[in-house]
C-alpha positions as CSV (number, residue, x, y, z in Angstrom):
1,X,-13.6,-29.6,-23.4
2,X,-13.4,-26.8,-20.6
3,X,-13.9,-27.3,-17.1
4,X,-16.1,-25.0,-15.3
5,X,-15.8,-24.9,-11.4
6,X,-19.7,-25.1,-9.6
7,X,-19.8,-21.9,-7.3
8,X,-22.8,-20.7,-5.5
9,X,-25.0,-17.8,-7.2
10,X,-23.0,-14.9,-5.6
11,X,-19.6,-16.7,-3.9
12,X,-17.1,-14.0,-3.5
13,X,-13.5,-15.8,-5.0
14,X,-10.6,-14.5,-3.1
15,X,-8.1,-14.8,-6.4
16,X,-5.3,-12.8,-5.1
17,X,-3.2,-16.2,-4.0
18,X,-2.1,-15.3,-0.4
19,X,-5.2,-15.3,1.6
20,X,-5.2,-11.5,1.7
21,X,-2.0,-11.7,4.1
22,X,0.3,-8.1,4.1
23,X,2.6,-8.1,0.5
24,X,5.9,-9.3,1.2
25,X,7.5,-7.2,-1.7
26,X,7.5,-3.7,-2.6
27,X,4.6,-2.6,-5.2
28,X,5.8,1.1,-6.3
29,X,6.2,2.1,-9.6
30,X,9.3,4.4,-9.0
31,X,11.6,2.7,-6.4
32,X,14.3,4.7,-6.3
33,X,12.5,8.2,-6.1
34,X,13.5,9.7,-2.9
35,X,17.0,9.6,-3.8
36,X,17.1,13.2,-4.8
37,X,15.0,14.5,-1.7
38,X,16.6,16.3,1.5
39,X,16.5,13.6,4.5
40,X,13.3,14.9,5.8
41,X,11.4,14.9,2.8
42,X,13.1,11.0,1.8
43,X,11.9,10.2,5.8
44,X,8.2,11.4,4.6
45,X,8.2,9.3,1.5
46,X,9.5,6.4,2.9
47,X,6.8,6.6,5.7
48,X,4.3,7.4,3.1
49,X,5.1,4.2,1.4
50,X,5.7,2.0,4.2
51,X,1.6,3.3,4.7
52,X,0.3,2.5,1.9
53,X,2.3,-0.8,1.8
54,X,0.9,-1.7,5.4
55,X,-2.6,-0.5,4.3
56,X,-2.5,-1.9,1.1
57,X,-3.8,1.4,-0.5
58,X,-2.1,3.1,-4.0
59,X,-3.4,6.6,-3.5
60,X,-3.9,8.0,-0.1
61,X,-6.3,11.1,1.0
62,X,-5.1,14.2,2.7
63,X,-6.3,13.0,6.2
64,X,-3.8,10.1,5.6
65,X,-0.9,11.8,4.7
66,X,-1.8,13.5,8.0
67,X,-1.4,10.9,9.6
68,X,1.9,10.1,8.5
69,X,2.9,13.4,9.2
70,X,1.9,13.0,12.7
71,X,3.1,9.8,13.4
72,X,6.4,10.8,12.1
73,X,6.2,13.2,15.3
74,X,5.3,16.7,13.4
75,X,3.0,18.9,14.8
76,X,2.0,22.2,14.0
């Protein structure tokens, strides 16, 4: 026999385990990428990351990469 669970017509199920608390591990396909870069360009990726980790997000926009940028202390 299977069990079935009774859930209200609707009932959002958080299944993701952790209660939607930040990742504790990395989730990147390509860990080890910015080992080729130049400093400044490895500082960017690694603050790009760190982002999307933080923000849960796998693709950012323009306007966030901005904001990397500028948090990173660039300006134009």
């Amino acid at each position: 026999m299977s069990q079935t669970t009774q859930e209200a017509p609707g009932a959002f199920i958080d299944r993701r385990g952790d209660g939607g608390a930040t990742p504790t591990r990395e989730r990147r396909q390509f860990s080890n990428s910015h080992q080729a870069l130049s400093p400044d360009a490895r500082e960017l990726g690694e603050a790009i990351d760190e982002y999307k980790l933080r923000h849960r997000r796998r693709f950012v926009t323009y306007e966030e990469i901005m904001s990397v940028v500028k948090e990173l202390g660039y300006q134009k």
